[in-house]
C-alpha positions in Angstrom: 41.8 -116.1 -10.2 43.1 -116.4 -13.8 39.8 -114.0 -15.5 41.2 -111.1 -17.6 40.1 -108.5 -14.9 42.1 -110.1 -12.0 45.1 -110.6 -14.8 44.6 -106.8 -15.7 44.2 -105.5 -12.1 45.4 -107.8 -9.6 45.1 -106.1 -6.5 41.3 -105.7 -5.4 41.4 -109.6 -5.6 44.4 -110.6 -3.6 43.7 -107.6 -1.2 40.0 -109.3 -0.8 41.0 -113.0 -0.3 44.1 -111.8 2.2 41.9 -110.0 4.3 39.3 -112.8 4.0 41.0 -116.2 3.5 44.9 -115.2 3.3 45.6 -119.2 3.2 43.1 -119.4 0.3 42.1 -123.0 -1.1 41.4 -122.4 -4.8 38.9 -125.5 -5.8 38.9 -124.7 -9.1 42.8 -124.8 -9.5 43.1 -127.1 -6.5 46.3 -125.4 -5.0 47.0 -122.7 -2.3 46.9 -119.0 -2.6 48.7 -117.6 0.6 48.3 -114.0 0.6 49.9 -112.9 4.0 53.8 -112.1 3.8 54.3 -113.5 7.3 52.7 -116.7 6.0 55.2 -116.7 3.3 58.0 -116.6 5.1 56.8 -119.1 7.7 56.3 -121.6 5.3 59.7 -120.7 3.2 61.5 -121.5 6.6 59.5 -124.2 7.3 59.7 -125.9 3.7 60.4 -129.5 4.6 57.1 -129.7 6.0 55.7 -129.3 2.4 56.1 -131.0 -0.8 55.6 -130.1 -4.5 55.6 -133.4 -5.8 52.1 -132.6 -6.4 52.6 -129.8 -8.7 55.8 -132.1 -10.0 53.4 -135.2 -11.2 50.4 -133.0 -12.3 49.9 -134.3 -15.8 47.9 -131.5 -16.2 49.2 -128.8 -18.3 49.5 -125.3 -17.1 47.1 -122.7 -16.5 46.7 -120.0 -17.9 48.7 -121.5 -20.5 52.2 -120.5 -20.5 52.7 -118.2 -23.3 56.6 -118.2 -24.5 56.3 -116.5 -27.6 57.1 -113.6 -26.1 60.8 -114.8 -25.4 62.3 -112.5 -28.0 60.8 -109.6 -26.2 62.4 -110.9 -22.9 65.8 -111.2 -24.3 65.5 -107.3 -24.8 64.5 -106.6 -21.6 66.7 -108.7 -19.7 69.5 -107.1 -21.9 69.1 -103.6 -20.6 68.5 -104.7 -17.3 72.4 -102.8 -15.2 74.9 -105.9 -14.3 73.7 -105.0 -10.8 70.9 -107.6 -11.0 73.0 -110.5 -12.1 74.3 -112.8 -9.9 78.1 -112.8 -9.4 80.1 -115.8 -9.1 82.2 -116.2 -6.0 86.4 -116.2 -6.9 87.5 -119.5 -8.6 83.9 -120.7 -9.4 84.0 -122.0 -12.8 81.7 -120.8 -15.1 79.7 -121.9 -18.4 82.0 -120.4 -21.3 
C-alpha cells in the first residue's frame, strides 16, 4: 500500500483492490481501505455508526512517516492558489485578526 511503486502510480492498485475487495482490510496497517465511492458516501452519512478513537489512541506513529519539511513549499502553493478556494465567512462572523 505504502511501496514506492503504488506511492508513484496509485492507480493500478486501488483500481485492483476496488474491483476485488473495495472494503479492503489492510493486515499490515490494520485499518480499512474503502475503494467504492458509493461506499464512501454511505458511510459519511452513516458516520455515527463508526468511530476513530482507534486511529485517536494509536500510540503508534504514522506511516509512511509524515514528512513536513516540505511546509515552505506548501506556503507557496497555497499562496497562488485564486480566493475562489478559500472559504468565506458568513456576515458578522468574527474572524482571527
Amino acid at each position: 500500500m505504502f511501496t514506492a511503486d503504488v506511492m508513484h502510480y496509485p492507480y493500478s492498485y486501488y483500481g485492483r483492490i476496488r474491483d476485488e475487495d473495495p472494503v479492503h482490510w489492510n493486515e499490515l496497517y490494520e485499518l480499512w481501505v474503502i475503494t467504492r465511492h458509493d461506499d464512501l458516501v454511505w458511510l459519511t452519512r452513516n458516520h455515527e455508526q463508526f468511530s476513530n478513537a482507534v486511529l485517536a489512541n494509536d500510540p503508534r506513529p504514522a506511516y509512511p512517516a509524515i514528512n513536513e519539511s516540505d511546509n515552505e513549499l506548501y506556503e507557496v502553493h497555497a499562496g497562488r492558489q485564486p480566493a475562489t478556494f478559500y472559504p468565506v465567512r458568513p456576515p458578522g462572523a468574527s474572524g482571527d485578526a
